[in-house]
N, C-alpha and C positions, 0 to 999 in steps of 0.2 A: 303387548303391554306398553311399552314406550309410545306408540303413538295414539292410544287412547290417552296417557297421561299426557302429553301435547296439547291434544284437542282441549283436554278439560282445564288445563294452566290456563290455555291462551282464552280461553271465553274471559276468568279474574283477570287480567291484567289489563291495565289502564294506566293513561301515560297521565300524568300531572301537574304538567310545566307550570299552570297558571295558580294552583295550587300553593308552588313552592315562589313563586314570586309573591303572592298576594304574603305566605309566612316572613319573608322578608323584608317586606313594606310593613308590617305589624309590630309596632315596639312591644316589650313585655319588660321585666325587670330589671333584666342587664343591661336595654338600652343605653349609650351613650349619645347624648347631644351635644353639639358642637356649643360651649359655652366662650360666648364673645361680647363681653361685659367693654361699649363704646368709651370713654375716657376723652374729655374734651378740654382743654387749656388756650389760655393768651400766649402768644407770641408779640415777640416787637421785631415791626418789618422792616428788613433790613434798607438802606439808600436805594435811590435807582432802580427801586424794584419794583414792577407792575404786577397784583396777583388780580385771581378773578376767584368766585367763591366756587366750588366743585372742583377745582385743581386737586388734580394728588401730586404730593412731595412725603418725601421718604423723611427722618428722623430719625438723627442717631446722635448717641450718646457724648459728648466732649465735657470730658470730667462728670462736676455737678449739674452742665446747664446740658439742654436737647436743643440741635439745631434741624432747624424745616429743612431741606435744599431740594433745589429741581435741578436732575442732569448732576454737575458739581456744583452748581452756582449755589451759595449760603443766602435764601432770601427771608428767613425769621430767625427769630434766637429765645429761648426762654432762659432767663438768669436765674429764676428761683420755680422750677417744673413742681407740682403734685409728687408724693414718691409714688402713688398708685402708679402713675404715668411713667417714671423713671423704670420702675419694676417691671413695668411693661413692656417698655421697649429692650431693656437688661434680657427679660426673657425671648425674645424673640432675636436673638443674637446680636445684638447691639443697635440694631435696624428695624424699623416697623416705618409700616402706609398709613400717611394721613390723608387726611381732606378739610379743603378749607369750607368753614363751615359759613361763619362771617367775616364782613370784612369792615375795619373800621378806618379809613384813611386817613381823618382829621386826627384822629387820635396815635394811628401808626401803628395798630393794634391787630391784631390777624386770629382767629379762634380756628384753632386746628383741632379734629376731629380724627383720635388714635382709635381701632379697633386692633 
């Protein structure tokens, strides 16, 4: 009796790897997506400073205003930041990646680009 019931298991069973990957690639209700709302502001570029546009420089918090820096060096500063943008960098421990978006030299003006 045991290995008649064997035989007869094993013909139903079927393995389903791609089945259970295709269920996990499949959002349904509970999905989460990664929500990453971009937040973009002027900076004023600091002296001696050379930027190019697609640099990332990090952002963090000093008091009211957010400063850009590459490495240590301080080469933007916002004196009066968005608070969306303040709020955001707050939330990500006091540090968040930008990217310079444009660049405006004559002006001294640097548009950095918070995710």
């Amino acid at each position: 009796m045991g290995l008649d019931f064997i035989r007869r298991a094993a013909k139903t069973f079927e393995k389903k790897w791609d089945e259970g990957r295709k269920e996990l690639g499949t959002s349904d209700l509970f999905t989460r997506e990664p929500s990453c709302v971009g937040r973009s502001a002027p900076f004023e570029i600091a002296q001696n400073v050379e930027l190019v546009v697609g640099e990332i420089v990090t952002i963090e918090k000093d008091g009211s205003a957010l400063i850009a820096r590459q490495r240590l060096a301080e080469v933007a500063r916002s004196t009066s930041p968005p608070p969306d943008l303040v709020r955001a960098v707050e939330e990500s421990c006091g540090v968040a990646k930008g990217t310079i978006e444009q660049l405006h030299s004559l002006s001294g003006v640097v548009e950095i680009f918070v995710c």
